[in-house]
C-alpha positions in Angstrom: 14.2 2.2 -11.7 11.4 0.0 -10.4 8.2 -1.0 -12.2 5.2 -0.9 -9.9 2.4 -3.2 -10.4 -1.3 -2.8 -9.8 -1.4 -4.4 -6.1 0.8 -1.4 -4.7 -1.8 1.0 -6.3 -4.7 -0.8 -4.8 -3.1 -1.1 -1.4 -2.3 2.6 -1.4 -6.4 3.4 -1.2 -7.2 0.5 0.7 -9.6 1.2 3.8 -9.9 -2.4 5.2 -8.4 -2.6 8.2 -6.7 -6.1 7.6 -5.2 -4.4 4.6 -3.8 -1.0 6.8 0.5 -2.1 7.0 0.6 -3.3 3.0 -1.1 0.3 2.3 1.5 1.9 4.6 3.7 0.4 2.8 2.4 0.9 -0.9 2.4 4.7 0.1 5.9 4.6 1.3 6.9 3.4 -2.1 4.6 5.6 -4.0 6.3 8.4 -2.5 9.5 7.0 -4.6 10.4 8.8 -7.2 12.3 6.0 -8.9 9.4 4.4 -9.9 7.4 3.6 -13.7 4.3 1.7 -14.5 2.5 1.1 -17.8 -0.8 2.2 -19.7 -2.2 -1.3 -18.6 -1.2 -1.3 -14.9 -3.2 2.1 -15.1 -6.2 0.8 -16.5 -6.2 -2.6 -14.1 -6.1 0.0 -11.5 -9.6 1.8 -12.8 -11.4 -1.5 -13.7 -10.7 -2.4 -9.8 -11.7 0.5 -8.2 -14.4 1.3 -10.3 -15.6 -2.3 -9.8 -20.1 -2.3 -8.7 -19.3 -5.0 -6.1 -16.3 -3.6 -4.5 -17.3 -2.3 -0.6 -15.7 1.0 -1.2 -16.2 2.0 -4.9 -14.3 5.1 -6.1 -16.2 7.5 -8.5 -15.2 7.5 -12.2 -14.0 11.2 -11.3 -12.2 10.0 -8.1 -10.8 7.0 -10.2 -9.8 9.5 -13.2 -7.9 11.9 -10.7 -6.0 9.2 -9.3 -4.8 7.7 -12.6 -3.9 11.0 -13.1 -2.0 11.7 -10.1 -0.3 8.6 -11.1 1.0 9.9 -14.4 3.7 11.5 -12.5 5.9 8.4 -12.8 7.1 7.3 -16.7 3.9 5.3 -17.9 4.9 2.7 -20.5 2.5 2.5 -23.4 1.4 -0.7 -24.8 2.7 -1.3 -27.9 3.1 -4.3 -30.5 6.9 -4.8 -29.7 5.8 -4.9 -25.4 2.5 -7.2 -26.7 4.8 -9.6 -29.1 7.6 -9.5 -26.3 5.6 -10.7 -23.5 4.4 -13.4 -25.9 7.7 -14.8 -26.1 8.4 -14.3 -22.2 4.8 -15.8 -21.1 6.2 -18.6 -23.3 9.4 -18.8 -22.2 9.0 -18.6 -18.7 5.5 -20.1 -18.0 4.3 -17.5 -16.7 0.8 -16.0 -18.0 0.4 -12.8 -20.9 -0.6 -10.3 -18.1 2.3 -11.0 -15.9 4.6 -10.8 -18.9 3.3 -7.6 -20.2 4.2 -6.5 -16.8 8.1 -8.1 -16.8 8.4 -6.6 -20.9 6.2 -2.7 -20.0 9.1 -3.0 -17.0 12.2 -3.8 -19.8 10.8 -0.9 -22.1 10.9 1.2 -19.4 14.1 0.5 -18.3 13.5 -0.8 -15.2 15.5 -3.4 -12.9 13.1 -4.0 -10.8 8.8 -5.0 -11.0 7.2 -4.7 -7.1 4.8 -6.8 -7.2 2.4 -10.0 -5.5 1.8 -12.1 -8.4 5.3 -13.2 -9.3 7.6 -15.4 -7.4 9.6 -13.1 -4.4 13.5 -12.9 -5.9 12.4 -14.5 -9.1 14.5 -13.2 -12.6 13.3 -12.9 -16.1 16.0 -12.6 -18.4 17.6 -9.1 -16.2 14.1 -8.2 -14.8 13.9 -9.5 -11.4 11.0 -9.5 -8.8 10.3 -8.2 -5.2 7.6 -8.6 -3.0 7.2 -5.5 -1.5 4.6 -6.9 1.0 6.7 -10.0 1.6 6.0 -10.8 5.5 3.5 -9.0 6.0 
């Protein structure tokens, strides 16, 4: 299974045209049925859409229906064992507490995989390992 991170949610409803091949993309993968994500990739999802200076604002009911939609992949909740976890891999692995809540939400989940921008392309984290799904693009 493969963890998706917030980027590939956000790229699925992008309208910029720069933007148009990674949302392709995103949708592609969102049509997966392998996939899981986690209570907080949810909500970092809804912060940015919802966001009063982003050009194309969704509603708090568009925003709600999409999170919803979501749902139909495993969601990971965040827990104290994921929280105190990802402490020990943000630690371990330099890499910040968001990023690590994403590698450990992934682990709970029992996934192989995270998709995602803000980790190095190929990079492992104790089993987890990282793809760039927009990688060349």
């Amino acid at each position: 299974m493969r963890f998706v991170d917030t980027s590939v949610l956000l790229y699925a409803i992008s309208r910029d045209p720069a933007e148009q091949q990674k949302a392709a993309r995103a949708n592609t993968l969102l049509g997966s049925r392998d996939l899981g994500l986690s209570v907080q990739v949810l909500q970092e999802f809804y912060v940015e859409v919802t966001r009063e200076s982003r050009t194309d604002r969704l509603t708090y009911e568009q925003a709600t229906a999409l999170v919803d939609a979501f749902r139909r992949f495993p969601v990971q909740d965040m827990t104290v064992g994921v929280s105190l976890a990802a402490m020990s891999t943000g630690q371990r692995f330099h890499v910040s507490y968001r990023d690590a809540t994403v590698i450990e939400a992934a682990r709970a989940l029992g996934c192989d995989f995270v998709l995602t921008e803000d980790l190095s392309d190929g990079g492992e984290y104790a089993g987890i390992r990282v793809t760039n799904p927009f990688s060349g693009m």
